[in-house]
N, C-alpha and C positions, 0 to 999 in steps of 0.2 A: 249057868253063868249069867250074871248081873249086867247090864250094859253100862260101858263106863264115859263119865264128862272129864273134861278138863276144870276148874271150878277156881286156880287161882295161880299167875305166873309170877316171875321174880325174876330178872337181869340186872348184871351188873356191868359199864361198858366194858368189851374186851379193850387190853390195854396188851400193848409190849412188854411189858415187863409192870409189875405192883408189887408196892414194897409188901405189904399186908403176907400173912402166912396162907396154907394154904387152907386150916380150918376156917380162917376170919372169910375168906372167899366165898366158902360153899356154905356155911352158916349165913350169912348177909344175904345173899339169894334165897335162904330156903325162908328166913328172916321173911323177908319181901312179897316172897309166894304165898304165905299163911296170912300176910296181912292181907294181900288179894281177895284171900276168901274169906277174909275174916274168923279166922279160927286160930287157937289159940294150944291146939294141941292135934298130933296126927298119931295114927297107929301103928305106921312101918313108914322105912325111907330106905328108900336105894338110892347109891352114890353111884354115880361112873367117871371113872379113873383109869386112866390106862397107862401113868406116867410117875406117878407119887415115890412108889418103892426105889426107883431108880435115880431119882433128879431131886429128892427130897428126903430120902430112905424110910419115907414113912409109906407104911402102909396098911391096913384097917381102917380105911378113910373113911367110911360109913358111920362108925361108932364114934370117930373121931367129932366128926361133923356135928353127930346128934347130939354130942356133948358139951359142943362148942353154942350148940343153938337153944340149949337149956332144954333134949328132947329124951331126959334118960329115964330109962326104962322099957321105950319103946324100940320094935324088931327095927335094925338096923344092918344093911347088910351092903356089900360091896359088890359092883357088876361089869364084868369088864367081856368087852368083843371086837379089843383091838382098836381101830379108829374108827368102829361103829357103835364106839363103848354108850357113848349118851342115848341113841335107840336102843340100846340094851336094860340101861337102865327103867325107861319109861316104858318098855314092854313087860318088865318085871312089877313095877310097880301098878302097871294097868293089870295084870293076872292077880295081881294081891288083892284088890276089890272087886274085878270080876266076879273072883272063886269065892265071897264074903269072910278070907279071914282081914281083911280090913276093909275099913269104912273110908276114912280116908287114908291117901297115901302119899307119899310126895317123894319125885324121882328128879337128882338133882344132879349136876354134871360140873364139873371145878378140874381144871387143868393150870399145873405152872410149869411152861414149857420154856421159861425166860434163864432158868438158873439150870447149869448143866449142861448133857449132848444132848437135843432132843433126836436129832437124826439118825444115830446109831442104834438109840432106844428102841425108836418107829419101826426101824429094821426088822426089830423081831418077831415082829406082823408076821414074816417069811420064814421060811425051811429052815430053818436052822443050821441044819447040817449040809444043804445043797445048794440055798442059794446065799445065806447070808457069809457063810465060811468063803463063799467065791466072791465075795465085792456086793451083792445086789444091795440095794434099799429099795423103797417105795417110788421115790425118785427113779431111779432105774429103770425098777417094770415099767411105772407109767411112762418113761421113755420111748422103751422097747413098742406098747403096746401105740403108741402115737405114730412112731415111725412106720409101724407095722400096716395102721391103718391107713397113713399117707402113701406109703407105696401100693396097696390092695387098690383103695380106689380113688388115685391119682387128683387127693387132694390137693390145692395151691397150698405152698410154706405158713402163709398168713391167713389160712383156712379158717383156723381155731380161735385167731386173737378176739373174735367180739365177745366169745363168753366172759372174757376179764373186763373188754367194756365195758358190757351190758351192767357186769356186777359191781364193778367201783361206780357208772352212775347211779344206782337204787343205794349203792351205800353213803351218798350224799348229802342226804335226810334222814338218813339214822344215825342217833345220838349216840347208840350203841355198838356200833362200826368202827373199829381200828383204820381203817383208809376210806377218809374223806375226803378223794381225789379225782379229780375227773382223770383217765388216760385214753388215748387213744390207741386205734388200731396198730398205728407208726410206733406209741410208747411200747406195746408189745411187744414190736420185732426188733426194737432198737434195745429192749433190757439183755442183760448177758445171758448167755447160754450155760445153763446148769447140766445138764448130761442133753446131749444132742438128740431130739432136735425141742427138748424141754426148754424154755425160757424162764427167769426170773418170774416175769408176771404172766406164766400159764399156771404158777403153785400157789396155793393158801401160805399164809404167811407164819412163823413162829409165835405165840402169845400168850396171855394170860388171860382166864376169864372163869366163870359162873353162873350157871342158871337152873332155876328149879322149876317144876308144878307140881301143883296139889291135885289129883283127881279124889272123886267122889262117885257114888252110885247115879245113874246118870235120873233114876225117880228121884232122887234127892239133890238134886244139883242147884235147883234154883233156889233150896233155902241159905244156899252160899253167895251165889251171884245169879243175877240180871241175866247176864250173856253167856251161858257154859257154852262150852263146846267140846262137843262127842268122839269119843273115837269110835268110828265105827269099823274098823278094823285095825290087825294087830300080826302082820306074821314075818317069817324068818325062813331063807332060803339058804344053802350052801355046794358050792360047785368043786372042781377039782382044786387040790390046797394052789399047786404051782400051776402061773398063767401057762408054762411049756408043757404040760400034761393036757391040757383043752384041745377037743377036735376043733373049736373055732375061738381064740384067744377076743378076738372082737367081738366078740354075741355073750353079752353078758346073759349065761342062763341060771345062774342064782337070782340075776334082778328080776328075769324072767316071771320063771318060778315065784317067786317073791311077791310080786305087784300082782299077778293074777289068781293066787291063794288070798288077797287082801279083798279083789274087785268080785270075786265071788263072796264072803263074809260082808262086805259092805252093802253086794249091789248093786253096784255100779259099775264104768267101763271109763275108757281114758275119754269119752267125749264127754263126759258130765264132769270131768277135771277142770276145775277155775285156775289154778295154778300147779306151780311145783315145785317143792323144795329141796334140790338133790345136792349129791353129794360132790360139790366141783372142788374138790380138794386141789386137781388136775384139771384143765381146759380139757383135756382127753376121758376123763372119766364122766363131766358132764354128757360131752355127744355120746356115747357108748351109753348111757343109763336113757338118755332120749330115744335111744334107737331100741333099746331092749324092751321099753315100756310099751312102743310101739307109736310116738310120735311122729318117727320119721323111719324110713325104712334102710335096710343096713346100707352107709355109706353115703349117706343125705343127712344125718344129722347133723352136720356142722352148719348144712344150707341155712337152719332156721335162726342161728347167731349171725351169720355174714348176710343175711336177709333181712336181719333185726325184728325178725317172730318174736323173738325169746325177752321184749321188753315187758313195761308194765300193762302197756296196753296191747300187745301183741297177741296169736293164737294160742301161744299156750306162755304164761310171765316163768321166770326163773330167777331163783334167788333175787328174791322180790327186797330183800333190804341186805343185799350184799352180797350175802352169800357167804360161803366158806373164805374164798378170793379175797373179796372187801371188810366186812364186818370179821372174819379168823374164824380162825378153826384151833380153839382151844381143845384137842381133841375131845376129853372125856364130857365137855360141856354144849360139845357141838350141833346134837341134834337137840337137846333141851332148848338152847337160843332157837333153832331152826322150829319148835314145838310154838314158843311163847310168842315168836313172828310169825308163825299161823296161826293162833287164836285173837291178835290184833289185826290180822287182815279178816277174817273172819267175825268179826266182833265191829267190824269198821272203825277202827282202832291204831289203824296204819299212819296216819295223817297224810302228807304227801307221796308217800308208796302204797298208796291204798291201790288196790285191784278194783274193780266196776264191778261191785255188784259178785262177790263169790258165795259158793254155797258148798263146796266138795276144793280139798285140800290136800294133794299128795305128799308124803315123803319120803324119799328113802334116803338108807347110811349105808355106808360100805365101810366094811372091814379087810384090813390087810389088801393085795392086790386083787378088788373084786371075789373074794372069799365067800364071803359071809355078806349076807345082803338084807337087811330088813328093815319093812317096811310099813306105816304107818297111814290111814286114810281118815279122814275129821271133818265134819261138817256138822253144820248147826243146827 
């Protein structure tokens, strides 16, 4: 297996709602990425989508896209893992140069979650037959699993509000951030209550967006660009399907699993982490993915947001330009944004969200309710 770079990114700002289709989306991004690296043709391209068939009724978005971006002929394929769909794709695309059937690849991520239900959709992350026939959604579980945690280990109500802080102020200075908003802790507590004790601003928001990279053989990276940056690891964890089947509902052990199949292939351990790009879909799924990883121990990771750890200059930064929270969470394009704001923080490319000085980059996506968990580690 070949070691593989990052060699060229491509975003478009997430928006509320764009009038544009949804091939003009992911075409323009991948558009952007190739210019990046200055290349003018790629080998394969993986899309991720997790929403197209149902809100759009398209679906082959892969081919759609290559076609859209003048890329035909080349392997074109579709990748989906739920609301971890955009680390699905970029793990796909990073195994396609790995293994040398392609040279270059580009793994792109395009959601319109503006037109249609998007929440009924998202649903079907879950059981189909046992939890979604009963009422749940994602919303829900992360519910369940918030309350769960506040009664375990007798956290305050407004425990959790600084993760949405933290992430609307780093979304401030990104151009590419759906909410350029300062709120506070008070704005938190004071937004409506969507399933108890979930708040408006503990969820990512509904939206539209796109984004791609181009990887390349990481010996050949620099005849693309100046700055590559590496992945130096690449894996994927999965736990019990339903959160009520888990001997411990709060010990995310797919993240587990996940982050330490990575820190062994990388080499590394969570004290050489300069930052981390997770998956706050959920103010509750951030501390649960902190705790799992091992930054704070179960039951303390809320401490490190109501401590204000988790800023840019803090012990360990989080959602360093918004996050899911502030910048959106275009599902299928999620971790792609969250991939190309770790090569500009890494690259010193951030501008006013820049981190001091990083060299080791984590991220993980979750799929479904903590399902499927993987995970990506990059440094320079």
């Amino acid at each position: 297996m070949r070691d593989v770079s990052i060699v060229g990114i491509g975003q478009i700002p997430v928006r509320k709602s764009y009038e544009q289709s949804l091939r003009w989306l992911g075409a323009t991004a991948v558009h952007q990425a190739m210019k990046d690296a200055s290349v003018d043709r790629v080998d394969a391209l993986f899309a991720g989508n997790m929403l197209s068939d149902e809100l759009q009724s398209q679906k082959h978005v892969a081919a759609l896209i290559a076609d859209e971006a003048g890329l035909r002929g080349i392997e074109a394929l579709q990748v989906r893992a739920a609301t971890a769909t955009g680390a699905a794709a970029l793990r796909m695309a990073y195994f396609a140069v790995a293994s040398g059937e392609a040279d270059l690849a580009v793994a792109v991520g395009v959601e319109k979650m503006s037109v249609g239900g998007a929440t009924p959709a998202l649903a079907k992350a879950l059981d189909a037959e046992q939890e979604v026939v009963a009422g749940s959604t994602l919303i829900s579980k992360n519910a369940e699993l918030m309350q769960m945690y506040f009664d375990q280990y007798g956290v305050p109500e407004n425990g959790l509000a600084n993760f949405s802080v933290n992430a609307h102020q780093n979304a401030l200075t990104n151009p590419n951030a759906l909410f350029r908003k300062k709120i506070s802790a008070k704005d938190v507590m004071n937004s409506r209550t969507i399933v108890p004790p979930i708040r408006l601003m503990d969820c990512s928001p509904i939206c539209d967006g796109a984004a791609a990279v181009v990887l390349a053989p990481r010996n050949e990276a620099r005849a693309y660009t100046s700055r590559p940056v590496h992945i130096l690891a690449s894996s994927v964890a999965t736990d019990r399907f339903r959160v009520q089947d888990r001997v411990n509902p709060l010990y995310l052990e797919a993240a587990r699993q996940s982050v330490h199949k990575a820190f062994r292939k990388a080499n590394v351990n969570q004290d050489d982490v300069s930052f981390f790009e997770l998956h706050d879909a959920f103010s509750i799924m951030a501390c649960l993915l902190l705790e799992a990883v091992g930054f704070a121990e179960p039951g303390r990771g809320w401490r490190l947001a109501a401590e204000k750890r988790i800023g840019l200059k803090g012990e360990i930064p989080i959602a360093t330009m918004g996050g899911l929270k502030a910048r959106g969470h275009p599902i299928g394009a999620t971790a792609v944004y969250q991939t190309c704001e770790i090569v500009q923080q890494l690259t010193g490319q951030a501008g006013k969200n820049q981190v001091k000085n990083p060299q080791i980059a984590l991220l993980q996506s979750v799929g479904g309710a903590a399902t499927t968990i993987l995970t990506h580690i990059f440094g320079t």
